[in-house]
C-alpha positions in Angstrom: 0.0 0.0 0.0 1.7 3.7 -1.2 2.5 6.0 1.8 -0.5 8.3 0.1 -3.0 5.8 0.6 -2.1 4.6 4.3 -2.2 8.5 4.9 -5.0 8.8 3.4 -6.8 5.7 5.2 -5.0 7.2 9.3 -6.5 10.5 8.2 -10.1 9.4 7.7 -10.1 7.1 11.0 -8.6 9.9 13.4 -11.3 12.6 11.7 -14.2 10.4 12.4 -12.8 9.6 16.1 -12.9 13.3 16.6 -16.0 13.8 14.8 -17.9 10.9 16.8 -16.8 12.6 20.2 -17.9 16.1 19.0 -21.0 15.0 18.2 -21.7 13.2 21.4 -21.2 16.6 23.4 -23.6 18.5 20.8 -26.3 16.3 21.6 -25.7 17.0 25.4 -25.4 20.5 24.6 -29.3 20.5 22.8 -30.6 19.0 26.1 -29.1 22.4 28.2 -31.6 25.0 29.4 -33.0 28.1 27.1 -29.5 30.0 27.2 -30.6 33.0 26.2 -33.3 32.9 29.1 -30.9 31.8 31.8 -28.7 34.6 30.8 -31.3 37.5 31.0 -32.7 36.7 34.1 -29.3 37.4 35.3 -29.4 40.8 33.3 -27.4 39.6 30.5 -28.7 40.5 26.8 -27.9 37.3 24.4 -27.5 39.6 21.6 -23.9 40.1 22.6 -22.9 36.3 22.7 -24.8 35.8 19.5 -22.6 39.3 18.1 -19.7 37.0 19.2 -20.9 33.8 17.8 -21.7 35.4 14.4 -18.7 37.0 13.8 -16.5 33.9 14.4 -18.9 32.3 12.0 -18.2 35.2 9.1 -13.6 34.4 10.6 -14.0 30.8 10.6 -16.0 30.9 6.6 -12.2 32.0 5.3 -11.5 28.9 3.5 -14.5 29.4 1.6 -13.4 32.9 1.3 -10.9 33.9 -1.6 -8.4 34.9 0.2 -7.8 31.5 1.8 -8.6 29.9 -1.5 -5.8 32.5 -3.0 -2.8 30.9 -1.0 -3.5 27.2 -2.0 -3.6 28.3 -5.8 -0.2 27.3 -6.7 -0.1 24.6 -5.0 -3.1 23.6 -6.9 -2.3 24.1 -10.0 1.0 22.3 -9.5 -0.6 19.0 -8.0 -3.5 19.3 -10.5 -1.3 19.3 -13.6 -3.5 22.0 -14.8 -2.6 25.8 -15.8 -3.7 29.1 -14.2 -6.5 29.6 -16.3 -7.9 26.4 -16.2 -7.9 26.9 -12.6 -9.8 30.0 -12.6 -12.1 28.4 -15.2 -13.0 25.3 -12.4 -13.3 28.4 -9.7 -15.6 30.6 -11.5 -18.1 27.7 -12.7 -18.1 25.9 -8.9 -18.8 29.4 -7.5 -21.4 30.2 -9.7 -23.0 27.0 -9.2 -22.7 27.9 -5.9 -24.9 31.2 -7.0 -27.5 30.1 -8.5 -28.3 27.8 -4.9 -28.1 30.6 -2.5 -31.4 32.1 -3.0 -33.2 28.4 -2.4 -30.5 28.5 0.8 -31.9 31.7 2.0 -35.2 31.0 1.6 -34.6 28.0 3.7 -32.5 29.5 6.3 -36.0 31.8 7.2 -37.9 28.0 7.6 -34.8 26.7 9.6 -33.2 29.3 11.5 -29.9 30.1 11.4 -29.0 28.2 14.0 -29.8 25.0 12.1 -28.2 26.7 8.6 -25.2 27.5 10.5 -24.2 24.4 11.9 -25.4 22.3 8.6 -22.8 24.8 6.6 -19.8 24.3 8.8 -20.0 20.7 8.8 -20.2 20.3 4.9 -17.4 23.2 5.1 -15.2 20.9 6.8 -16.1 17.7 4.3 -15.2 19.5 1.6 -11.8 21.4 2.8 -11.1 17.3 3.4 -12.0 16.2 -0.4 -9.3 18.6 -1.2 -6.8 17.8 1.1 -7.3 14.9 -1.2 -8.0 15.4 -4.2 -4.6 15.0 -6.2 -4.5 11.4 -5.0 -8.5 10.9 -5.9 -7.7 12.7 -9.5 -5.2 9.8 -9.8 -6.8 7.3 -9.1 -10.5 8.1 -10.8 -8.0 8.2 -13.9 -6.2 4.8 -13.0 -9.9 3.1 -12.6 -11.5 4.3 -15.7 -8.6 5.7 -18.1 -10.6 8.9 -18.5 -8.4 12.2 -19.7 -6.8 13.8 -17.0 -7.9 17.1 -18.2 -11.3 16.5 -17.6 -10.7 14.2 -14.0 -8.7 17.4 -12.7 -11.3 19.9 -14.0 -14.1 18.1 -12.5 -12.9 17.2 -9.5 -11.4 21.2 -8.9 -15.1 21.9 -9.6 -16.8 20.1 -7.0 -14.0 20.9 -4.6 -14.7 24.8 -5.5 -18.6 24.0 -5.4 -18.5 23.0 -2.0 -16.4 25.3 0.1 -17.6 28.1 -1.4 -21.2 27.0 -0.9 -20.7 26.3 2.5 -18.0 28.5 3.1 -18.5 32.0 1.7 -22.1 31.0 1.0 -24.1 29.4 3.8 -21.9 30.0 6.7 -21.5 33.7 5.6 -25.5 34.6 5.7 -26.2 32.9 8.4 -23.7 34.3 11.1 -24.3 38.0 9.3 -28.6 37.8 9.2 -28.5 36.5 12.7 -26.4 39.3 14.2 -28.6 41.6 12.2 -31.6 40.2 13.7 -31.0 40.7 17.0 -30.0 44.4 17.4 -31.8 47.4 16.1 -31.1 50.8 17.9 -27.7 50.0 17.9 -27.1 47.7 14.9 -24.4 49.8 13.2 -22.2 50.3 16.4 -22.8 46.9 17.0 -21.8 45.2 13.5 -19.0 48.0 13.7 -17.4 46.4 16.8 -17.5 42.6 15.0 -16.0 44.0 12.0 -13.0 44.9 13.7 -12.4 41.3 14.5 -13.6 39.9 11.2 -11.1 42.6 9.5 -8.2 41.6 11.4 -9.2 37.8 11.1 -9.5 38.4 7.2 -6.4 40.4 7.1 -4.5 38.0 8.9 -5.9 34.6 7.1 -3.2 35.1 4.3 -0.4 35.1 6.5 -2.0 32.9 9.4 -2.4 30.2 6.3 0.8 30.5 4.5 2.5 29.6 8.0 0.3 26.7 8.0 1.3 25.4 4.7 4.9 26.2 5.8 4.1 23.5 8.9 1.7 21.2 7.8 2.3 21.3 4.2 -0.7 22.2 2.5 -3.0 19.2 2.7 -2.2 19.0 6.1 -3.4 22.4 6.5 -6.6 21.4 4.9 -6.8 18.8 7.0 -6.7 21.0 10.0 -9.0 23.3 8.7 -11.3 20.6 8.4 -11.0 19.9 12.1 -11.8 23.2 12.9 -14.8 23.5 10.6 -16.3 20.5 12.0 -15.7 21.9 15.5 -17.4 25.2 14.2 -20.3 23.1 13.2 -20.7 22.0 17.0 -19.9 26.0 18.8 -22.8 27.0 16.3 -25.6 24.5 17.1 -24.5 25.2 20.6 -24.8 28.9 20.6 -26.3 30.7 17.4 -30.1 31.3 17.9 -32.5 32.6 15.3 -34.0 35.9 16.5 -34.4 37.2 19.9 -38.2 36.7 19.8 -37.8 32.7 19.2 -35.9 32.9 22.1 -38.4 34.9 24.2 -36.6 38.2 24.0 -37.1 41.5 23.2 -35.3 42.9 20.1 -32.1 44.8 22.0 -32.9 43.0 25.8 -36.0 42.2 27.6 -38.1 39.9 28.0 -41.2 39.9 25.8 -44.3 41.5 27.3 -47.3 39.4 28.6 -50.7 39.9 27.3 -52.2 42.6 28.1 -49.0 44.7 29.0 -47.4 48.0 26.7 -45.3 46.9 23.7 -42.3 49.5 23.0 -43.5 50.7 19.7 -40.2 52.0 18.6 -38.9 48.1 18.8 -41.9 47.7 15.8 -40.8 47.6 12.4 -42.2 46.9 8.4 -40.6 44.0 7.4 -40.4 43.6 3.3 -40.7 40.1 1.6 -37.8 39.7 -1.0 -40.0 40.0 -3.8 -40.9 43.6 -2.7 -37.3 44.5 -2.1 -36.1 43.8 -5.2 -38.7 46.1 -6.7 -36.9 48.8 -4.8 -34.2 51.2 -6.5 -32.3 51.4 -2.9 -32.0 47.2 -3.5 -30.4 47.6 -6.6 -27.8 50.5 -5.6 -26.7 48.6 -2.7 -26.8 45.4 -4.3 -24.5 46.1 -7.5 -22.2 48.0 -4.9 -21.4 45.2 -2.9 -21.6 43.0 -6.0 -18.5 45.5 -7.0 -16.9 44.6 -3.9 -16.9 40.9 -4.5 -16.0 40.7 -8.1 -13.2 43.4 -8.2 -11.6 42.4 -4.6 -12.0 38.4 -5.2 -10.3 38.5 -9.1 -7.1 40.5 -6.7 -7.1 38.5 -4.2 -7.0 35.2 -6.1 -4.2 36.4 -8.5 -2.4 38.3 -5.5 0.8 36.4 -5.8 1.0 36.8 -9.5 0.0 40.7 -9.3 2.5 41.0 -6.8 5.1 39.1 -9.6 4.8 41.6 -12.1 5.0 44.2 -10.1 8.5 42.9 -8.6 6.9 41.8 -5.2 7.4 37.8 -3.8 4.6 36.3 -3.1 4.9 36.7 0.5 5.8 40.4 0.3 2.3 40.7 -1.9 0.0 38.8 0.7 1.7 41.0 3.4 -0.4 44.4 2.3 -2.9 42.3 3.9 -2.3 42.8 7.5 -2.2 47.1 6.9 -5.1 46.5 5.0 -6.6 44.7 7.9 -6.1 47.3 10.2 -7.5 50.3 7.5 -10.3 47.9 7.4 -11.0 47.6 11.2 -11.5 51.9 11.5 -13.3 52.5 8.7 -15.8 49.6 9.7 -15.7 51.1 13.2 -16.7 54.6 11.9 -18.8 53.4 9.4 -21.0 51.8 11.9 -20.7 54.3 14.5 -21.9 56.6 11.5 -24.7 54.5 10.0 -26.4 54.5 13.1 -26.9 58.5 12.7 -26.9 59.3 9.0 -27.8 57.6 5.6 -26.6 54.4 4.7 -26.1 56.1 0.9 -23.1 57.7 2.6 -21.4 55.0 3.5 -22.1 53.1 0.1 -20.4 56.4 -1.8 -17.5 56.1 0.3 -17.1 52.4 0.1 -17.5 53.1 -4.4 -14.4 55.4 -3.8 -12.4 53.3 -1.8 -12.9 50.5 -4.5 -11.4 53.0 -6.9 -8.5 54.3 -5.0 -7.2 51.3 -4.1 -7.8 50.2 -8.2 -5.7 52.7 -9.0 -2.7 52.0 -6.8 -2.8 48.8 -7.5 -1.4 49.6 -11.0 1.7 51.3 -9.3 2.1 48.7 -6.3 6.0 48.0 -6.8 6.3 51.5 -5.3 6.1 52.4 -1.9 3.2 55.2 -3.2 1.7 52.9 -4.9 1.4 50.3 -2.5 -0.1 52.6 0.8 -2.6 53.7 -1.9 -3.6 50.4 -2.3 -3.8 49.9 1.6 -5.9 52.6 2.3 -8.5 52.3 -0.5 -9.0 48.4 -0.4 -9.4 48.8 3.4 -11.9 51.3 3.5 -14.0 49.5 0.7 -13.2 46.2 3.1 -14.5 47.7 6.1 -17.6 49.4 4.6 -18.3 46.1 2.7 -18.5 43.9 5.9 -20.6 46.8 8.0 -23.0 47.1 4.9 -23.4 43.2 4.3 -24.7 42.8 8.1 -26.3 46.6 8.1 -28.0 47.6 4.9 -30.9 45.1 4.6 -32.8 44.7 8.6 -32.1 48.8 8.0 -33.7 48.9 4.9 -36.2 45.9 4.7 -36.5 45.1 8.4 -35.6 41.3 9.9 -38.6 39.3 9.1 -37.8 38.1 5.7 -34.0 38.5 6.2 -32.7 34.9 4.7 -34.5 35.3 1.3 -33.5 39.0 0.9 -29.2 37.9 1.9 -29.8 34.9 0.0 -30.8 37.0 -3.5 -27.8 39.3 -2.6 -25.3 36.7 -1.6 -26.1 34.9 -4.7 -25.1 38.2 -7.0 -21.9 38.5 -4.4 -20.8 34.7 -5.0 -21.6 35.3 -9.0 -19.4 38.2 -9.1 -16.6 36.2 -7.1 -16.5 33.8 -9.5 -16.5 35.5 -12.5 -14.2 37.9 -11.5 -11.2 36.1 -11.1 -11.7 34.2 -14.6 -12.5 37.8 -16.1 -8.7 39.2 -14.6 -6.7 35.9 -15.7 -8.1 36.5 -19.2 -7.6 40.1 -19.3 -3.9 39.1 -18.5 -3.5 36.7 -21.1 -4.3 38.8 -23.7 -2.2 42.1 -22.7 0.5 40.1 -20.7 -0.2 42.5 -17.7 -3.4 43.5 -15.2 -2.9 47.2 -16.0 -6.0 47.2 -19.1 -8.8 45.4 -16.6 -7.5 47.1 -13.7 -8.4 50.2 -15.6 -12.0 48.6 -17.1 -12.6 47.5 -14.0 -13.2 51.7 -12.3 -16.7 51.5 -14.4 -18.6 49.9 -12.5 -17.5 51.4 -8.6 -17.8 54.6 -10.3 -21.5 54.1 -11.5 -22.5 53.3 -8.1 -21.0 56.3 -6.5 -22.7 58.4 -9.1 -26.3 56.3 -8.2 -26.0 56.7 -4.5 -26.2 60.3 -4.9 -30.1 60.0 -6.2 -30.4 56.9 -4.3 -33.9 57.0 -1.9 -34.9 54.4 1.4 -37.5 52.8 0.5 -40.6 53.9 2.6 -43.4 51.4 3.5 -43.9 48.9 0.7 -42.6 48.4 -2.7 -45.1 49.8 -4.8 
């Protein structure tokens, strides 16, 4: 038996030993007392476990995520036998796939709750970060079995792989940690989704580095592997501890109890809720939507072909994923003011300035070998970063209110993960054909720009779609 195979076979049995355990505990944990109850009696508002809950859900989605996808590229390509654009080609069609589920996945997550949605993505998260720990051996032997062409094995198996964590991953895991911690604050949602961005910038900003030392230790299907461990244990922290909405729970939107019959109701906790079919015959939909869309596409086709946009502008790869951690911190205090901000003024604002922080940092990436160039890049990618994580957990229970929260995300997610698959195929063709990123980098200003110029004439929707 090859040493791949008996590796293969040790890593299988000690996953489901650990995976057996876990489970046991999870079942244990179900049987526990109404948490959120047991901590408001003792004055204690479950929103803020659930604000920390959710945003290790958004941290622990980064293998889905294309910056953790990014750093195993090479690596991939290399054990795949396949080239850079076939690659991106495998990416884009697994993550639109991936697209065209989410709205089905949001509209289940409001039948579910998110507590269900969020444990169910983390453990198929950590299935699939294990098929591709694997999945040079599998390619192998699929090919061995049934004499297939290699091209195809690779390609198909890259696609599934893709599929899967970014389903699970950026997808499912993703809208259920941000719609629940939308859900369960109102009067101070901003401020509140402003103080878990600052962690989920710094956990973004650090993956690349964090996962690159990984790889360095483990080599990189042993970091997969551990990733996979983690996942699964994500899966059990989430059934333990993510909880719909405050009023499945009992609670009052913001803390309280929820009055008895008979007894005054604060009116200012009462809100319109839209479906998702009135939304999306809203203008101020539409603006925010193709502005975040504009987040995903542009951001996801850079990160993904950060190392090689970092090669022809005279950077190492390591050198290039290192503007992450700067950018990380840029991140964390324009999410910090933009929530502190959204809570007081227009959301519109903070779309506009997100749009121009999409552009700056566009621009300088043209000139990153410089030192100008390269701060430029910093600052406008972490504004538009920080801004993009506030309005992705802010925007919709502002503008639509929390009942139909799943179907609304799942409509946007699903133009989010369309855009981050197409946009990395887009910048890898753009590059074969000038031999540079300079021409799409350009192109790529008309579409932040055309939002900036919307949000000026952009107007909340009032009561109902008409």
């Amino acid at each position: 038996m090859k040493h791949d195979e008996i590796s293969a076979i040790y890593d299988y049995n000690l996953y489901h030993l650990m995976t057996h355990s876990i489970l046991e505990k999870v079942i244990k944990m179900n049987s526990l007392p109404n948490l959120p109850q047991k901590l408001q009696a003792r004055g204690i508002y479950y929103g803020w476990v659930i604000i920390a809950a959710g945003t290790l859900g958004v941290i622990m989605s980064v293998p889905g995520q294309t910056m953790g996808v990014s750093v195993y590229t090479e690596f991939l390509i290399k054990s795949l036998n396949i080239n850079r654009l076939e690659l991106s080609l495998a990416y884009m069609c697994g993550t639109l796939t991936s697209a065209f589920l989410l709205p089905m996945a949001g509209r289940l997550m409001d039948k579910l709750g998110t507590r269900r949605m969020g444990a169910f993505a983390s453990f198929f998260l950590a299935l699939f970060l294990l098929l591709l720990s694997h999945s040079p051996l599998l390619v192998n032997k699929i090919e061995t079995l049934t004499q297939w062409n290699h091209y195809w094995v690779a390609l198909s198996m890259a696609f599934i792989c893709f599929l899967g964590i970014r389903h699970f991953g950026q997808g499912q895991l993703t809208m259920a940690s941000r719609t629940m911690m939308g859900r369960w604050f109102m009067k101070r949602r901003g401020f509140v989704l402003g103080i878990s961005g600052v962690f989920v910038a710094f956990g973004f900003g650090l993956a690349p580095l964090v996962l690159t030392r990984l790889i360095k230790t483990f080599e990189w299907q042993g970091s997969l592997q551990l990733l996979s461990v983690l996942s699964f244990l994500m899966s059990a922290f989430a059934w333990a501890t993510f909880r719909n909405s405050p009023e499945e729970s009992g609670l009052q939107v913001d803390g309280g109890q929820i009055p008895l019959a008979g007894q005054d109701v604060d009116t200012n906790l009462m809100e319109h809720s839209f479906t998702a079919a009135e939304a999306i015959r809203t203008s101020a939909f539409w603006i925010f939507n193709f502005g975040m869309l504009a987040q995903a596409l542009l951001v996801t086709a850079i990160t993904f072909h950060m190392a090689d946009i970092g090669k022809t502008n005279g950077l190492s790869s390591e050198k290039a994923f290192a503007l992450f951690l700067p950018l990380a911190v840029v991140s964390t205090i324009a999410d910090f003011i933009g929530g502190y901000s959204s809570d007081r003024y227009p959301l519109k604002y903070v779309l506009t300035v997100m749009q121009v922080g999409i552009c700056t940092g566009l621009m300088g990436l043209q000139y990153l070998g410089t030192s100008t160039g390269y701060m430029i890049t910093v600052i406008g990618f972490g504004i538009s970063n920080g801004l993009f994580s506030l309005l992705m957990g802010a925007a919709w229970p502002k503008l639509f209110g929390r009942k139909h929260l799943g179907a609304i995300a799942g409509v946007n997610m699903s133009w989010i993960v369309a855009g981050s698959a197409v946009g990395p195929y887009l910048f890898s063709l753009g590059e074969s054909f000038t031999g540079n990123y300079v021409s799409i980098l350009q192109l790529s200003l008309i579409l932040p720009l055309s939002v900036a110029v919307a949000s000026f004439f952009l107007r909340p929707p009032s009561i109902k779609a008409s």
